[in-house]
C-alpha angles and dihedrals in degrees: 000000000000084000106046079052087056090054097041078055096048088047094054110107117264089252094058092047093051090041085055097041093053090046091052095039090058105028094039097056098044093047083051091047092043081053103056098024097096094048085041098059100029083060090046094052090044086052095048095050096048093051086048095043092047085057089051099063100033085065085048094050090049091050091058099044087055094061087044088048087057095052086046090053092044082061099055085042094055093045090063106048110109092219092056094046088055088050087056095041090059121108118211122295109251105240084243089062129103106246095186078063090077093043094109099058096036078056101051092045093056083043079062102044089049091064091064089057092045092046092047116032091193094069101097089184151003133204136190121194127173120195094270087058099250117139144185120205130167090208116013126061130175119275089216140359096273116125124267091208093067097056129107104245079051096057092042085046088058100043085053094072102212094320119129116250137196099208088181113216116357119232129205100340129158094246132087132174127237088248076051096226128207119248094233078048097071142031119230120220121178140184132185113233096215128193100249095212102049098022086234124149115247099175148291152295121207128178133176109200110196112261086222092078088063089040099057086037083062118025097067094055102099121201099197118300106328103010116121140173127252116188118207134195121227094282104055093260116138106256077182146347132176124257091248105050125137094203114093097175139001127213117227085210079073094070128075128234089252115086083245156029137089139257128183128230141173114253126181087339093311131113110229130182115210128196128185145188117191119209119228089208114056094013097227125130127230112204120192115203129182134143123289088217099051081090102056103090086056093054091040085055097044085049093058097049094043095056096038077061101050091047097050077050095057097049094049095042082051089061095034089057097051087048097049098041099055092039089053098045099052096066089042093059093045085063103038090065084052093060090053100056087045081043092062092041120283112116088166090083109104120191116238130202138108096234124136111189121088096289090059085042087060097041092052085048095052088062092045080057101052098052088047081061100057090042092060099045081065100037096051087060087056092041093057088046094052090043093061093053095051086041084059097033082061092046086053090049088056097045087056102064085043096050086050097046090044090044088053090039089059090044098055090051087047099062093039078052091055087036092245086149094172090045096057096055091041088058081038102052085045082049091052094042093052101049093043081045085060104037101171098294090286117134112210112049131187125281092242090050085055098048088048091045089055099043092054081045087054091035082057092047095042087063104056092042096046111190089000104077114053118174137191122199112192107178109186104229086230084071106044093102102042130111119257125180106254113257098012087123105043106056081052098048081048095054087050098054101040098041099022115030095029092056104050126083118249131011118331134208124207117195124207119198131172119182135143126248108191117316088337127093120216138209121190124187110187127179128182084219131138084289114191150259130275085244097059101037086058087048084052097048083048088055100046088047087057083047088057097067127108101275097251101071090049110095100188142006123209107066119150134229115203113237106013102070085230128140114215132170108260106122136297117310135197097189110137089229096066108116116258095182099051090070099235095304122121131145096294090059090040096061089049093051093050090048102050092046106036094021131241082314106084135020131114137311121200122215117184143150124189118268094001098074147261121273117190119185129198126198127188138155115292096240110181093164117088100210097052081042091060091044096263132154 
């Protein structure tokens, strides 16, 4: 059933389905937002409040760590203070001693007690008590002659070591202020002054800040129309709460083991949505609570407008379907008549309209077609043609090596037939050249196809230069199935006989070498030649290190060092020692090979002193695998 409705669909007339796409592109997606609008935005709102309202209370909680850094700070400051170190320092005075004796510096110590007050108007109180419960206050005096070292802010004072601590309201102590302030009034902070050497307790600093300063922090943050902020100590007890809050107590099982976050509850019949930021500092927690429903009106808002929207969207998309599809579906059709008349043989139909959407744009590419068509009708015969000269051009390529190849091959027999040994290895040492040259285009061959190529390259040589030209070749069998690149022997071999071996008096020999150090494989060429000077090896070094060089800044490739038998790339020359044989190739090209290829890494050093020889030695990565050899991957 579901398929024969697949097919009635597919059926339909281009104009009806476009009719029915547009309808569901632009019904379909406002339904689904009308849906979801009202949960989209509530959460919105509810997102946005609670980030406000975290500021909020962030500035609130700054505010209020600044008044507890400044208490902080009134305690260093009194610690200080040598009066008040001499007043610690004090033992208790015998009954038989003059107190009014000690009158002057307990004066000028209230004097300075009674600078912080003056300074911050939000201290209520300061008092200081050393160890033998004596104490001095500009505000604040004993309510009885028990002593203030027995009390409880003095032992948690004490326990603290030195370290600054908010006590919160204090609650039946032994001590009361001149204004006579409530406990619920004022906020107690202490400190322990300790004797750094021997961690004893000298006294102690007490200091009661105005709870008015927290009150009017907090009281003017207002969360919407009844929210309010509450601030707790560490144990849950209010530090403050306004005057007007519906919240009597609150559970620090409510709040969860992050500084901050938020959590609703019903309270008295009300649904309230709390959010709170604890300080580090102080410890304290500042808790904001308003009403869940004080957003409502706004979402309902947002709802109305939304949906007026999406509805306004609906009745035009309604007109503008039934407009676009007829209007695309006319010239469809138009073309669609074109294509079956190409479609039963006439190419000759060319579609015709000044159109220039996409509709114009098909129909201009259906002539183009069309003509393409006929193009390639007459190109495919000359193709074909084309493809059967180059088909007989390659055959012929590949007749040339073989003629060559067959031509030295007879001419080999030839001379073992007339009994010209030496002419025939020395044919069959050019045969052998020749075909490990070519090697079948690759690139990289391997190590043992070198070392053949350049002993029929010596075997050739030896026999022009008769007694004059010895050679060596020592392969290490660790190295007998490595990658070398093709001809990096030979350029250098040639130098050496032709600048090294040929210009000294008397017979040369010339030693090949190829071992492994390491994961590098090496290749040393050494000949007992004219050698050269230190002033020409360093010319040449100069030279390799120009070599070295990207491509691109080299103008030319072919330049000559005298000496050496090394080609470097220092210009065109048109000197007439330069090598022919070595096809061009010579260190400088050498070292250019073996860097493009193997990277700066590797490459070719030069060592020579005049009349003892030239040794040039070539180092390149030790590749036994034939498909990293050929540059696979």
């Amino acid at each position: 059933m579901n398929e024969r409705r697949r097919l009635e669909m597919n059926n339909l007339p281009i104009r009806f389905k476009l009719i029915i796409h547009f309808l569901l592109v632009s019904i379909l997606p406002s339904i689904v937002l009308a849906v979801f609008v009202s949960y989209t935005v509530d959460r919105i709102i509810e997102k946005q409040v609670n980030e406000h309202t975290l500021q909020l209370i962030g500035k609130v909680n700054k505010s209020l760590e600044f008044y507890a850094g400044n208490m902080q700070n009134i305690s260093y400051f009194i610690s200080f203070n040598p009066e008040v170190e001499r007043f610690l320092a004090e033992e208790s005075l015998p009954e038989a001693a003059d107190p009014q004796a000690d009158m002057p510096n307990r004066y000028e110590l209230r004097r300075f007690l009674q600078g912080f007050t003056t300074l911050y108007p939000e201290v209520a109180g300061i008092l200081v008590l050393n160890a033998n419960g004596d104490y001095v206050s500009n505000e604040l005096y004993a309510r009885s002659a028990k002593k203030l070292t027995d009390e409880d802010w003095y032992r948690e004072a004490v326990e603290n070591k030195g370290i600054f601590k908010i006590l919160g309201h204090p609650n039946g102590r032994n001590i009361t202020s001149h204004v006579n302030y409530k406990d619920e009034e004022v906020i107690s902070v202490v400190r322990a002054i300790v004797e750094p050497e021997t961690q004893r307790v000298k006294g102690v600093v007490l200091i009661d800040l105005k709870l008015r300063v927290i009150a009017e922090t907090a009281k003017d943050v207002r969360l919407g129309k009844t929210g309010f902020l509450m601030v707790l100590d560490q144990a849950g007890e209010f530090i403050y709460t306004p005057s007007h809050s519906v919240v009597s107590k609150i559970s620090s099982e409510w709040f969860a083991d992050g500084s901050s976050g938020t959590f609703s509850k019903q309270v008295e019949g009300r649904k309230l949505q709390f959010i709170y930021r604890k300080s580090p500092f102080t410890n304290w927690t500042t808790v904001g609570v308003f009403s869940t429903v004080e957003s409502v009106p706004e979402v309902r808002e947002i709802r109305f407008y939304v949906v007026s929207f999406v509805f306004f969207v609906c009745m035009i998309g309604i007109a503008v379907s039934f407009y676009l599809s007829y209007s695309i579906s006319r010239p469809i059709g138009q073309l669609m008549s074109f294509m079956k008349k190409a479609e039963s043989g006439d190419l000759t139909i060319r579609y015709i309209g000044k159109r220039f959407d996409e509709i114009g744009q098909l129909g201009r590419s259906f002539n183009k077609m069309l003509a393409q068509i006929n193009k390639l009708l007459f190109q495919t015969e000359q193709q074909e043609r084309q493809k059967r000269e180059a088909e007989l051009k390659s055959l012929q390529a590949h007749i040339k090596p073989h003629f060559l190849y067959n031509t030295l091959d007879t001419i080999h027999w030839m001379a073992r037939k007339k009994g010209a040994d030496d002419v025939a290895e020395v044919v069959e040492a050019l045969s052998r050249l020749f075909r490990l040259g070519l090697s079948r285009g690759q690139d990289r061959i391997p190590i043992m196809d070198e070392i053949e190529h350049i002993r029929s390259y010596l075997q050739i040589q030896k026999t022009r230069y008769k007694d004059k030209l010895n050679y060596s070749l020592a392969v290490d069998p660790k190295v007998q199935d490595s990658f070398v690149l093709k001809l990096v022997l030979q350029p250098v071999v040639e130098n050496a006989i032709y600048h090294g071996i040929k210009e000294r008096r008397g017979p040369g020999h010339i030693d090949i070498e190829a071992f492994t150090e390491g994961d590098i494989l090496v290749l040393r060429v050494q000949d007992d030649g004219a050698g050269m000077s230190e002033e020409k090896l360093a010319g040449l070094r100069a030279c390799l290190v120009k070599a070295s060089e990207p491509p691109e800044r080299l103008r030319y490739g072919g330049g000559f060092a005298e000496g050496s038998g090394a080609l470097v790339s220092s210009g065109a020359s048109g000197d007439p020692r330069l090598p022919e044989a070595g096809g061009g190739y010579g260190l400088g090209n050498v070292q250019q090979r073996i860097q493009l290829v193997h990277g700066e890494a590797y490459g070719l050093t030069v060592e020579s002193e005049a009349g003892k020889g030239t040794v040039v030695t070539i180092t390149l990565p030790l590749l036994k695998d034939i498909r990293y050899a050929n540059g696979e991957r």
